[in-house]
mmCIF file of the N, C-alpha and C atoms, coordinates in Angstrom:
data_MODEL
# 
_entry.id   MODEL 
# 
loop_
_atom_site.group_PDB 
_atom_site.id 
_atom_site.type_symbol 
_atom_site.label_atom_id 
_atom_site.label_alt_id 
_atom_site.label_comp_id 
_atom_site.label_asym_id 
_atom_site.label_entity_id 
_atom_site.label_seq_id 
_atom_site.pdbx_PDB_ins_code 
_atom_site.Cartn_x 
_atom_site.Cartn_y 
_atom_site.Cartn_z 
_atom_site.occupancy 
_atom_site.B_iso_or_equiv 
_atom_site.pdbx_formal_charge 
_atom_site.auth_seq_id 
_atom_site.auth_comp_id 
_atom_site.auth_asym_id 
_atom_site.auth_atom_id 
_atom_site.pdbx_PDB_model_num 
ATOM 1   N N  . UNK A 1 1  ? -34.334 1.101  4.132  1.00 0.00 ? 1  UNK A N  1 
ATOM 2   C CA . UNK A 1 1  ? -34.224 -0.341 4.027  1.00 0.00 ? 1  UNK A CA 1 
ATOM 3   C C  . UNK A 1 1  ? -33.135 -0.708 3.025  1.00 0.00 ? 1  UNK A C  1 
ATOM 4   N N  . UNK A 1 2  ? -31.998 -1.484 3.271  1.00 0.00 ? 2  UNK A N  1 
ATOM 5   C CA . UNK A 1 2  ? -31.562 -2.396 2.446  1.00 0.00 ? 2  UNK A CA 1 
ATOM 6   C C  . UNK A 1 2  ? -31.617 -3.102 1.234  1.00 0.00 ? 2  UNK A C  1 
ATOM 7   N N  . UNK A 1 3  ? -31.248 -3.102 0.678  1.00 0.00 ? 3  UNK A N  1 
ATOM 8   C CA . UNK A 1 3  ? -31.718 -4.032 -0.640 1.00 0.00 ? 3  UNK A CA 1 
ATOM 9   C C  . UNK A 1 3  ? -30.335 -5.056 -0.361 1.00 0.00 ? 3  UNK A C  1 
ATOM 10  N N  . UNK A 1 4  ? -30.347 -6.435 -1.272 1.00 0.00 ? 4  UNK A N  1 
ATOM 11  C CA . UNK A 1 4  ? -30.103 -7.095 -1.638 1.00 0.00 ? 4  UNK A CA 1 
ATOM 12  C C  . UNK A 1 4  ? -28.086 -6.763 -1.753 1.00 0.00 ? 4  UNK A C  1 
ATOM 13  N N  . UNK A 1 5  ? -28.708 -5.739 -2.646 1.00 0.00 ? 5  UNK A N  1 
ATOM 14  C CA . UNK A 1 5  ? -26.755 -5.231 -3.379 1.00 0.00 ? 5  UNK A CA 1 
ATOM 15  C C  . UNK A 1 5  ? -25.945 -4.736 -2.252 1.00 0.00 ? 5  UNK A C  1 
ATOM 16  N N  . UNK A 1 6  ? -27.191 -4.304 -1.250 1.00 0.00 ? 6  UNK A N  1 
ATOM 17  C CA . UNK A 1 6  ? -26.415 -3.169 -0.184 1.00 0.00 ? 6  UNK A CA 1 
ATOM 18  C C  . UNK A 1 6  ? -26.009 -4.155 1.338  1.00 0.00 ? 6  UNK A C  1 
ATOM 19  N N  . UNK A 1 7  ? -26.456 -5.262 0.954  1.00 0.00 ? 7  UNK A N  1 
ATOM 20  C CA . UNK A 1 7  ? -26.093 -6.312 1.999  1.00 0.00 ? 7  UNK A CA 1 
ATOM 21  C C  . UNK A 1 7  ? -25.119 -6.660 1.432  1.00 0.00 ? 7  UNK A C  1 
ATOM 22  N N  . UNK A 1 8  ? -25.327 -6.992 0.197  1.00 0.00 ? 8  UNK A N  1 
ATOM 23  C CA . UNK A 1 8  ? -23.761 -7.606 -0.445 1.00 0.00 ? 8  UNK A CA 1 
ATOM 24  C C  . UNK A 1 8  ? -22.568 -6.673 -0.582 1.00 0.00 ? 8  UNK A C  1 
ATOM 25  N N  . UNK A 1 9  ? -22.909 -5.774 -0.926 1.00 0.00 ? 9  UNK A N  1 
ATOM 26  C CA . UNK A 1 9  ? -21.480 -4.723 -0.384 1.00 0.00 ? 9  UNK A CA 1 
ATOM 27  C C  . UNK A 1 9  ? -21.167 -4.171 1.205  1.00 0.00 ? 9  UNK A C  1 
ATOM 28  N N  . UNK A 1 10 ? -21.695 -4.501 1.871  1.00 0.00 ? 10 UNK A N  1 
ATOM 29  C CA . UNK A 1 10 ? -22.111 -4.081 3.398  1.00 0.00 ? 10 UNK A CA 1 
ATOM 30  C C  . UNK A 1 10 ? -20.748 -5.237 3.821  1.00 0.00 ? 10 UNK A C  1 
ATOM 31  N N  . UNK A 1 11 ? -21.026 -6.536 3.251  1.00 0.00 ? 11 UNK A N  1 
ATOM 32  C CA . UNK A 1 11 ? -20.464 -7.918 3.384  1.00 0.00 ? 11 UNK A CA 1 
ATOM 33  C C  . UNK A 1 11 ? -18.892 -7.664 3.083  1.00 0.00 ? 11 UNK A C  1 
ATOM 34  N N  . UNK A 1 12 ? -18.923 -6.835 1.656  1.00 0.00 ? 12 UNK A N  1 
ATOM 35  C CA . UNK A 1 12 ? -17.445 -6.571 0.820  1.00 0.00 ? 12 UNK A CA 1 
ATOM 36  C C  . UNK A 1 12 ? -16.742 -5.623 1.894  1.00 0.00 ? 12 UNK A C  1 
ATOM 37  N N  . UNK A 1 13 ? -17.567 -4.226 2.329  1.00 0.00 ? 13 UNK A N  1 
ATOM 38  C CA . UNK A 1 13 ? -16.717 -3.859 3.266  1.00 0.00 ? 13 UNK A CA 1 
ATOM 39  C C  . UNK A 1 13 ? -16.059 -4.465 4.371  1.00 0.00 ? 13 UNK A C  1 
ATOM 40  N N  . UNK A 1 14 ? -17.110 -5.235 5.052  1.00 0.00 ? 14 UNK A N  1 
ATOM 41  C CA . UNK A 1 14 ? -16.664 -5.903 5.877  1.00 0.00 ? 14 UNK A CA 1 
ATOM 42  C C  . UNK A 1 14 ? -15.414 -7.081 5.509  1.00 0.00 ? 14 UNK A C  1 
ATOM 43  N N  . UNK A 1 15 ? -15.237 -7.613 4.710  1.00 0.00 ? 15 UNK A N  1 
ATOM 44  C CA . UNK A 1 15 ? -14.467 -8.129 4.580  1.00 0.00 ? 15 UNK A CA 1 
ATOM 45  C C  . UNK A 1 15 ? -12.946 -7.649 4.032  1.00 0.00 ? 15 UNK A C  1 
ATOM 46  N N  . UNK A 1 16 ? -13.302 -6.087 3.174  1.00 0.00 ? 16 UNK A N  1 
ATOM 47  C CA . UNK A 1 16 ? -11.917 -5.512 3.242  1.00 0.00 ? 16 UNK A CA 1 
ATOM 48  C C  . UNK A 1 16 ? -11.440 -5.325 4.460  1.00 0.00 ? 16 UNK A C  1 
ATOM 49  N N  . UNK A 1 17 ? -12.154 -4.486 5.287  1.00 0.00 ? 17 UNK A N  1 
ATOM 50  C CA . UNK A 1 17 ? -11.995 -4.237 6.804  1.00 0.00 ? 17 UNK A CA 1 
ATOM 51  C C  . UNK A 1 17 ? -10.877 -5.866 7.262  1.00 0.00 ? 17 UNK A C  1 
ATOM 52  N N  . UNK A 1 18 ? -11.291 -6.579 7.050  1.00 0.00 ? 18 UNK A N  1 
ATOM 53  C CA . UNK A 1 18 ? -10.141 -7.822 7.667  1.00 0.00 ? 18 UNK A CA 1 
ATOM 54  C C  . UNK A 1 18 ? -9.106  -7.479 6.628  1.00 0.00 ? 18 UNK A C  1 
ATOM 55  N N  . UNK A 1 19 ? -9.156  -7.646 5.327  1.00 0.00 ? 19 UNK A N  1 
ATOM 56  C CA . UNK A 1 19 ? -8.134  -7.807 4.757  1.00 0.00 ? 19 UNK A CA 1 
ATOM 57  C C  . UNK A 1 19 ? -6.834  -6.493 5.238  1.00 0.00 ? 19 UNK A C  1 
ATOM 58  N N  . UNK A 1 20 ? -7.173  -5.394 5.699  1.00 0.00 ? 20 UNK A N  1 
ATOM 59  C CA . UNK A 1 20 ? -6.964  -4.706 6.109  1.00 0.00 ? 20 UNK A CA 1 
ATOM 60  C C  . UNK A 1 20 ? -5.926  -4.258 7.271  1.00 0.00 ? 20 UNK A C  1 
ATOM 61  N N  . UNK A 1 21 ? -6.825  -5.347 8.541  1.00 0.00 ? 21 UNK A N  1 
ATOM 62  C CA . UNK A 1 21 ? -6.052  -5.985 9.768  1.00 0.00 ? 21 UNK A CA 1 
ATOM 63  C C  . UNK A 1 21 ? -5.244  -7.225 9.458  1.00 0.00 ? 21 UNK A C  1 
ATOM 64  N N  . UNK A 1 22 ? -5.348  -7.637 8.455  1.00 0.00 ? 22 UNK A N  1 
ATOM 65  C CA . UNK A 1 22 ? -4.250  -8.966 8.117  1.00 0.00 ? 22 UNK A CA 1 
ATOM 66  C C  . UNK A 1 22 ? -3.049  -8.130 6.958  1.00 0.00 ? 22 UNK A C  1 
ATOM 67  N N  . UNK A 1 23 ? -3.280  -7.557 6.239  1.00 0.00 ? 23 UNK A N  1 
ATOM 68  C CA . UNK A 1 23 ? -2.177  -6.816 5.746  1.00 0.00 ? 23 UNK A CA 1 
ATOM 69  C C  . UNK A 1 23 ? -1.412  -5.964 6.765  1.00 0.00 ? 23 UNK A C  1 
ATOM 70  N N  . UNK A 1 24 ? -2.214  -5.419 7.606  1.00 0.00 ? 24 UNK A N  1 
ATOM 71  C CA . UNK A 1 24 ? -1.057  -4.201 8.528  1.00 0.00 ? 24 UNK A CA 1 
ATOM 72  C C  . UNK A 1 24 ? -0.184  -5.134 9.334  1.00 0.00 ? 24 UNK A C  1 
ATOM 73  N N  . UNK A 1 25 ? -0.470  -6.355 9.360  1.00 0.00 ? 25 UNK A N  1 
ATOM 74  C CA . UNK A 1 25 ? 0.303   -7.504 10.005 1.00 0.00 ? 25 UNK A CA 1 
ATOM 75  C C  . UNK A 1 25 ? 1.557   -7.327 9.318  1.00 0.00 ? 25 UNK A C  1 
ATOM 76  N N  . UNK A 1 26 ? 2.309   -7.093 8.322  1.00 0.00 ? 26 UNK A N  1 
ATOM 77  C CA . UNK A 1 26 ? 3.229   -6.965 7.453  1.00 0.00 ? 26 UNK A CA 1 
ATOM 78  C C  . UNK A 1 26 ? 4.048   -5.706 7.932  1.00 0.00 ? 26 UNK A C  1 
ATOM 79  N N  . UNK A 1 27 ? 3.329   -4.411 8.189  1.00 0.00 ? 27 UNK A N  1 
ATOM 80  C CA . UNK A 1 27 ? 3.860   -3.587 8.833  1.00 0.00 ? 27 UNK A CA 1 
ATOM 81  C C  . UNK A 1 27 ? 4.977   -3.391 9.804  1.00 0.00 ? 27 UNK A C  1 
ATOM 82  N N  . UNK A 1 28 ? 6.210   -3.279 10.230 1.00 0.00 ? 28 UNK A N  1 
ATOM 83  C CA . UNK A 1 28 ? 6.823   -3.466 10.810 1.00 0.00 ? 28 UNK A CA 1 
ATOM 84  C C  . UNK A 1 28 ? 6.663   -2.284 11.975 1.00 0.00 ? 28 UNK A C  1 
ATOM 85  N N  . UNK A 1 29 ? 6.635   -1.455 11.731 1.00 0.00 ? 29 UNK A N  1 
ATOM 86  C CA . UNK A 1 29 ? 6.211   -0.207 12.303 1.00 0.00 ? 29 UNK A CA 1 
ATOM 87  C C  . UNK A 1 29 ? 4.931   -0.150 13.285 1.00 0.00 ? 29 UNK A C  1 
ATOM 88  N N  . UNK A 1 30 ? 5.132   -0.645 14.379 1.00 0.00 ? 30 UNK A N  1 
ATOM 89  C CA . UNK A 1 30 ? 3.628   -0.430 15.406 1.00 0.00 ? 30 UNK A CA 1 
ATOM 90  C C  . UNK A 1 30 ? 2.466   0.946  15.006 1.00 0.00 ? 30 UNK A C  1 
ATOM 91  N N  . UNK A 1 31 ? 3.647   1.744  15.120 1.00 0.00 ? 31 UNK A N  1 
ATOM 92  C CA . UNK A 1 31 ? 2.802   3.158  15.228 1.00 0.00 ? 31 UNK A CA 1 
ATOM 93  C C  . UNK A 1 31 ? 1.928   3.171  13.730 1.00 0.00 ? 31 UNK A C  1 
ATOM 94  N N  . UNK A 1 32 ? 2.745   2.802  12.844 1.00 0.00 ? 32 UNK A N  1 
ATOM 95  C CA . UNK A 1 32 ? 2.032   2.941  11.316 1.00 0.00 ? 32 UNK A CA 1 
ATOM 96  C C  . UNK A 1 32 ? 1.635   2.193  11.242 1.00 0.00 ? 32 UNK A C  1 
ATOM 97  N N  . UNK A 1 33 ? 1.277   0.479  11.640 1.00 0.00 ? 33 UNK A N  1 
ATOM 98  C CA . UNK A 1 33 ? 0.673   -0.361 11.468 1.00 0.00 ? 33 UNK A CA 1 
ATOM 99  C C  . UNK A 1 33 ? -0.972  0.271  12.112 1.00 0.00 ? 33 UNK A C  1 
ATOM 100 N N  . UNK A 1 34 ? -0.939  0.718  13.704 1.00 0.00 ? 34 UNK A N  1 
ATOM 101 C CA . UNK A 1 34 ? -2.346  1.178  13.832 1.00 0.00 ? 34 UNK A CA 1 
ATOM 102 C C  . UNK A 1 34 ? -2.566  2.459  13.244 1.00 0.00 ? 34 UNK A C  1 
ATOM 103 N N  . UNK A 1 35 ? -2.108  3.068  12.627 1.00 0.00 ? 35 UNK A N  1 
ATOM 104 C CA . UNK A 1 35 ? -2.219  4.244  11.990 1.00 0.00 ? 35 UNK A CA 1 
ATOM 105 C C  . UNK A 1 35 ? -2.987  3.966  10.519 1.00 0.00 ? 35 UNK A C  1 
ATOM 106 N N  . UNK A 1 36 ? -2.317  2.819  10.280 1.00 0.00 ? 36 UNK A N  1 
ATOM 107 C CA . UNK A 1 36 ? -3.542  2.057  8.620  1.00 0.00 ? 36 UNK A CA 1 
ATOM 108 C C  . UNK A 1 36 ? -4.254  1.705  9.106  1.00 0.00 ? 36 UNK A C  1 
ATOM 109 N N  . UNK A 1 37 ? -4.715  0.665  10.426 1.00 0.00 ? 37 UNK A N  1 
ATOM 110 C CA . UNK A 1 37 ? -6.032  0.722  10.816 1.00 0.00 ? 37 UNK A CA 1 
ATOM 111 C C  . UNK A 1 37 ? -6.963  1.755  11.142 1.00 0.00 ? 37 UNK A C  1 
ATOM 112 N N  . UNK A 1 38 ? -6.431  2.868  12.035 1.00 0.00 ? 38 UNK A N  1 
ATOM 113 C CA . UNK A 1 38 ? -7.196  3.962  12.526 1.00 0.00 ? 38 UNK A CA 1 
ATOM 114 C C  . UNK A 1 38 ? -7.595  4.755  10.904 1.00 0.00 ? 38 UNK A C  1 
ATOM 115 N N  . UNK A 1 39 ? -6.914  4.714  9.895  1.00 0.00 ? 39 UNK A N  1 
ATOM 116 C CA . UNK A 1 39 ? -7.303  5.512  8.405  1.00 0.00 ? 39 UNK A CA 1 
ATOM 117 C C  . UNK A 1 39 ? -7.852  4.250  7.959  1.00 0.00 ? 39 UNK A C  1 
ATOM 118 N N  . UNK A 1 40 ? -8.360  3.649  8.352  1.00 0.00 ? 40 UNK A N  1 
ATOM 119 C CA . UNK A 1 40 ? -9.090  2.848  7.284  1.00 0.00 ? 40 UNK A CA 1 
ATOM 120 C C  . UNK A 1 40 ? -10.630 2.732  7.968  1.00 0.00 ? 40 UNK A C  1 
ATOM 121 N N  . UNK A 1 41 ? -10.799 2.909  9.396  1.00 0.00 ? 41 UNK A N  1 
ATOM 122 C CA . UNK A 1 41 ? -12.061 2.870  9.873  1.00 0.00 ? 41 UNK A CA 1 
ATOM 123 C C  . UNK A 1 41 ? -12.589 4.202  10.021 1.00 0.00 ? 41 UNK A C  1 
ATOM 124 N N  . UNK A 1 42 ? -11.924 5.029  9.550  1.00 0.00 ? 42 UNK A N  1 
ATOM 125 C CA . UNK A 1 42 ? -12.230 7.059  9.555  1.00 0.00 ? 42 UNK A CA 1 
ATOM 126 C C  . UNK A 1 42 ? -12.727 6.615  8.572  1.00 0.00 ? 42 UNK A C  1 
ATOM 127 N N  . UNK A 1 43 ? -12.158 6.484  7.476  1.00 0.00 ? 43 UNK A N  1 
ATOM 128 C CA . UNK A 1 43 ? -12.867 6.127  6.101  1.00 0.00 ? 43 UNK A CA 1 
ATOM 129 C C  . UNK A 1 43 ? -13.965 4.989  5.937  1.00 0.00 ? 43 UNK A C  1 
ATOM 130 N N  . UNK A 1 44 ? -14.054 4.147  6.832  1.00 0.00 ? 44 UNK A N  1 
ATOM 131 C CA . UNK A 1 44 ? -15.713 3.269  7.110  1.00 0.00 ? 44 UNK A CA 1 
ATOM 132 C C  . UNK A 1 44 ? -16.579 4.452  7.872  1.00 0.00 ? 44 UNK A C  1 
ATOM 133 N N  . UNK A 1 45 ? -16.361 5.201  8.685  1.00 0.00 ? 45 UNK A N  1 
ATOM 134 C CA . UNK A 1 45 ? -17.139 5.971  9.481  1.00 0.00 ? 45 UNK A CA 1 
ATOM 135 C C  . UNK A 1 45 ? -17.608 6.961  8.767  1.00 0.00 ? 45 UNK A C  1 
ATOM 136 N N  . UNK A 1 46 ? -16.499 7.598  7.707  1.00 0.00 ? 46 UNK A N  1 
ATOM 137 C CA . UNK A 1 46 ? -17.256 8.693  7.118  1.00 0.00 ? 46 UNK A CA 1 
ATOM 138 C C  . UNK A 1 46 ? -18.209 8.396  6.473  1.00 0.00 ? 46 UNK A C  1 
ATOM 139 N N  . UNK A 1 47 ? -17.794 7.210  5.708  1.00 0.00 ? 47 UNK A N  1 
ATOM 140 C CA . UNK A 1 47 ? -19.260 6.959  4.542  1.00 0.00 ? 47 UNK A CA 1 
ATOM 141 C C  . UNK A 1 47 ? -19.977 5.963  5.294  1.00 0.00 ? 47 UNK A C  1 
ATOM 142 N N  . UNK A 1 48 ? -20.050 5.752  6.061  1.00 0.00 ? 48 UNK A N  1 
ATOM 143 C CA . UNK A 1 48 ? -21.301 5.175  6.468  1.00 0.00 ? 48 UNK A CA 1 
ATOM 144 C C  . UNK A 1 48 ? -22.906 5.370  6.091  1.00 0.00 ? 48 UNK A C  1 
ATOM 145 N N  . UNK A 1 49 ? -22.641 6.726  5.676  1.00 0.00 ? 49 UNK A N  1 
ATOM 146 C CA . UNK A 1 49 ? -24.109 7.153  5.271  1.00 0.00 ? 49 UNK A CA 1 
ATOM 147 C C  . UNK A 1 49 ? -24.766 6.379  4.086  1.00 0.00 ? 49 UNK A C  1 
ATOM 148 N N  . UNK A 1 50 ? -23.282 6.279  2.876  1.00 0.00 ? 50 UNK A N  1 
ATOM 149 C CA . UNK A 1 50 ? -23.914 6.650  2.005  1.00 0.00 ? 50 UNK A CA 1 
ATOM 150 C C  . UNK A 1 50 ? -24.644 5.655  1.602  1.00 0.00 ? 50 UNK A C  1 
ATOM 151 N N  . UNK A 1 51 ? -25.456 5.694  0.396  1.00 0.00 ? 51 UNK A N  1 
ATOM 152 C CA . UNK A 1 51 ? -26.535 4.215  0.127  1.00 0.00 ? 51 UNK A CA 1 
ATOM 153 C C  . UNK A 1 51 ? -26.358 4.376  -1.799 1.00 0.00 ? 51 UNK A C  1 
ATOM 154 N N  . UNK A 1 52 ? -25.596 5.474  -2.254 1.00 0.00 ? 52 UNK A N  1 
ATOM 155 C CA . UNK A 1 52 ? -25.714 4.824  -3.704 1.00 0.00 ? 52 UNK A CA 1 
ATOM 156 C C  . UNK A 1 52 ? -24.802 3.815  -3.562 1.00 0.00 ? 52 UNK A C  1 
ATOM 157 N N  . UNK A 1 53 ? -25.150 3.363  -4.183 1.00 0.00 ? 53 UNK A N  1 
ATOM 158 C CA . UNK A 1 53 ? -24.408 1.863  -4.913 1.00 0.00 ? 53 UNK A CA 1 
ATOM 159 C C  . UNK A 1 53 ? -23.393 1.855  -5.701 1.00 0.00 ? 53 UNK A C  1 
ATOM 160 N N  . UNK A 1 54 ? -23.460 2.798  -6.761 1.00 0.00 ? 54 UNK A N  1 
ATOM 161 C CA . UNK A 1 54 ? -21.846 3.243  -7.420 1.00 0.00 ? 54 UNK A CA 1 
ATOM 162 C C  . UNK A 1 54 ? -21.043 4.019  -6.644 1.00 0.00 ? 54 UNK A C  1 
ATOM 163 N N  . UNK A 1 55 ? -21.462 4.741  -5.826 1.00 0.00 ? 55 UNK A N  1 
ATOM 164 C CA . UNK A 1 55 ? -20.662 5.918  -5.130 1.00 0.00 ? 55 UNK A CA 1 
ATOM 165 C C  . UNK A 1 55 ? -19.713 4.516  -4.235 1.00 0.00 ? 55 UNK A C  1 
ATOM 166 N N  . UNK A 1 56 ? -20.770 3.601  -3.387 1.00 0.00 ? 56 UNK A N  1 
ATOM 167 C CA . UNK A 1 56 ? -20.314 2.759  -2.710 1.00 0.00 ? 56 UNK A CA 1 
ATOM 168 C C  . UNK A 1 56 ? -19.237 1.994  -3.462 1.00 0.00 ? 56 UNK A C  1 
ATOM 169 N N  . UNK A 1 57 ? -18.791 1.606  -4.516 1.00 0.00 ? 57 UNK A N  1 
ATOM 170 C CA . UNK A 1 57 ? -18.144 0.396  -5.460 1.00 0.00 ? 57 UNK A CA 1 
ATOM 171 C C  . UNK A 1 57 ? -16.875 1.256  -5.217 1.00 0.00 ? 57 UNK A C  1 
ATOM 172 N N  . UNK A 1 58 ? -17.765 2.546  -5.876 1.00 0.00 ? 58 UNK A N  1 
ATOM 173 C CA . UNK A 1 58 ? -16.592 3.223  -6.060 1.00 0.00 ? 58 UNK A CA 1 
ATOM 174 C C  . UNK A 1 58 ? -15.555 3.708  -5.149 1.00 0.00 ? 58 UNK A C  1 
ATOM 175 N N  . UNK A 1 59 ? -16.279 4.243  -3.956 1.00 0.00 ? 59 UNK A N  1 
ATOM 176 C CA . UNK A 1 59 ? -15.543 3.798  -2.794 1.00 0.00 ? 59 UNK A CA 1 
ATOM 177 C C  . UNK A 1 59 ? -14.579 3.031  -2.449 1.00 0.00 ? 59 UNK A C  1 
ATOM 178 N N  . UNK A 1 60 ? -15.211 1.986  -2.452 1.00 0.00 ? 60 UNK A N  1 
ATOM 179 C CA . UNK A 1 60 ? -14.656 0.015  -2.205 1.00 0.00 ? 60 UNK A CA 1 
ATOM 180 C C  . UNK A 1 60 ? -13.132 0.206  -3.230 1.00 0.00 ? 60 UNK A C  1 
ATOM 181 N N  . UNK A 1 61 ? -13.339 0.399  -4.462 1.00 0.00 ? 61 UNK A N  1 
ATOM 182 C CA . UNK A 1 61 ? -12.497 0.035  -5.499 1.00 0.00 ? 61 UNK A CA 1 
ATOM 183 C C  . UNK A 1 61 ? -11.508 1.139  -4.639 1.00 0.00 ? 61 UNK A C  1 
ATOM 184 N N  . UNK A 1 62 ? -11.669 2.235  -4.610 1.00 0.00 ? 62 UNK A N  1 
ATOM 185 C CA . UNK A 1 62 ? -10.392 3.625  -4.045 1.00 0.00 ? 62 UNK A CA 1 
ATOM 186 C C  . UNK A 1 62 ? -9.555  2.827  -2.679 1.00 0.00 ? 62 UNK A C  1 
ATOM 187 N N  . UNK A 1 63 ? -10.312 2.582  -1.398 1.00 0.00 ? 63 UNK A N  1 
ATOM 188 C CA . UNK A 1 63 ? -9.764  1.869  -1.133 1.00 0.00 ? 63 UNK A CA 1 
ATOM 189 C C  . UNK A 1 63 ? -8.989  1.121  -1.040 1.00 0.00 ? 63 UNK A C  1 
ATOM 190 N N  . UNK A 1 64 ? -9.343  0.095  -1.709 1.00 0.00 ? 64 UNK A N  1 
ATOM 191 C CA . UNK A 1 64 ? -8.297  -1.377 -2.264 1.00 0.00 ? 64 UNK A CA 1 
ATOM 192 C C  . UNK A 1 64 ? -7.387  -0.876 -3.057 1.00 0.00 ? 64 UNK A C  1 
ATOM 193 N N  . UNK A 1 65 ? -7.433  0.272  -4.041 1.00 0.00 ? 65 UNK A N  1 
ATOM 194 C CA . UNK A 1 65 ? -5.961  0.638  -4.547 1.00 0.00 ? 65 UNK A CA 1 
ATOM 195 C C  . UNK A 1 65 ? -5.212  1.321  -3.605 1.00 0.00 ? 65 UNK A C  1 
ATOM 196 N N  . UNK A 1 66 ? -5.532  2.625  -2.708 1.00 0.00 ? 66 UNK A N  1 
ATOM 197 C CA . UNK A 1 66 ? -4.971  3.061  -1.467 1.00 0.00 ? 66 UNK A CA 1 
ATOM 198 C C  . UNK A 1 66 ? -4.160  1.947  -0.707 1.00 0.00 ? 66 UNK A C  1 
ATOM 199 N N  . UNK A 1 67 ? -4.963  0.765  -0.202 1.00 0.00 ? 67 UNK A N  1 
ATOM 200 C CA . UNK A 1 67 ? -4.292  -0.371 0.583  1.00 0.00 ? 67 UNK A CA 1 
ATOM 201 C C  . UNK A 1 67 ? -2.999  -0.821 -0.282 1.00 0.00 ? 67 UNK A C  1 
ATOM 202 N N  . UNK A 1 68 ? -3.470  -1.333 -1.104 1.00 0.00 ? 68 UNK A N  1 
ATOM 203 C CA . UNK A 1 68 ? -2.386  -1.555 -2.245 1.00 0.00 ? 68 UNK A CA 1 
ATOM 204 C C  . UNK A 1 68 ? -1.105  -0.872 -1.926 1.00 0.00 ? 68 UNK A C  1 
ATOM 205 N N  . UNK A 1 69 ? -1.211  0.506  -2.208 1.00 0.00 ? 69 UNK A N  1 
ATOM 206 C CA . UNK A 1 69 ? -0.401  1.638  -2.121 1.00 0.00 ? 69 UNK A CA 1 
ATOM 207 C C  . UNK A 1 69 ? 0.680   1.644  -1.016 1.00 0.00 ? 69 UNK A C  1 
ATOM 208 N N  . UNK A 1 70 ? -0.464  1.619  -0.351 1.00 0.00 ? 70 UNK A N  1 
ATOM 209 C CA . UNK A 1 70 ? 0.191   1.714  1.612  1.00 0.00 ? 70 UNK A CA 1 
ATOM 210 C C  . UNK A 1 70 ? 1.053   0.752  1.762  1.00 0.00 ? 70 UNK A C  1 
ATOM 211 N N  . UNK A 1 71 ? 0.578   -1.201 1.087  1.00 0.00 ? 71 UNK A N  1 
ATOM 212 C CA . UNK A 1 71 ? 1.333   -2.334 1.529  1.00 0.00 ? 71 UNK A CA 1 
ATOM 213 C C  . UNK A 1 71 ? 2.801   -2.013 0.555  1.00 0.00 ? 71 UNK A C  1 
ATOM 214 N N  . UNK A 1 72 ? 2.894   -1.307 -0.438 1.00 0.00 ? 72 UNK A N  1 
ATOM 215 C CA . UNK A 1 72 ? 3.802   -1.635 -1.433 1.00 0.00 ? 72 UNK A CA 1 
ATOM 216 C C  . UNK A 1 72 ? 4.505   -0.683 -0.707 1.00 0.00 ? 72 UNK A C  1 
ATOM 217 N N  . UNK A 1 73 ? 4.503   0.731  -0.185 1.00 0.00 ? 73 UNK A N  1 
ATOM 218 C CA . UNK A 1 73 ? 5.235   1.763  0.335  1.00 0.00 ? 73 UNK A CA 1 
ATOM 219 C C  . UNK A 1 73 ? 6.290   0.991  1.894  1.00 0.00 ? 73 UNK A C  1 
ATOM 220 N N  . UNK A 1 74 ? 5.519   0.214  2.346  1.00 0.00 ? 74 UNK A N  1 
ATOM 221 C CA . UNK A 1 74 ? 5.767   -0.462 3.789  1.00 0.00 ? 74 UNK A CA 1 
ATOM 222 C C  . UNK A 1 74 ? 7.133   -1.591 3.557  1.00 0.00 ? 74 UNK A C  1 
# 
């Protein structure tokens, strides 16, 4: 079962997940534009499991600097 935090980060993923498809918009590159999408939902799929809550943040936070990374390289 869910708790409370795990809906609310459930929510955060989901909403990087867009930020995600609206940044690769910037991409000029087709092939690498779905190529940041296809690496960004491997990485929702793998952890799907998990349920700590820091592991999850911590997750979230790696992410968003990775994206970061990717938009500044592009």
């Amino acid at each position: 079962m869910l708790t409370l935090k795990h809906f609310v980060l459930q929510k955060e993923v989901l909403n990087l997940y867009r930020q995600v498809i609206r940044a690769s918009r910037s991409i000029p590159d087709p092939a690498a534009r779905s190529e940041t999408v296809a690496w960004f939902r491997s990485e929702i799929e793998r952890d799907k499991h998990l349920t700590d809550i820091s592991v999850i943040e911590s997750k979230i936070n790696t992410t968003l600097r990775e994206l970061r990374q990717v938009l500044r390289v592009s």
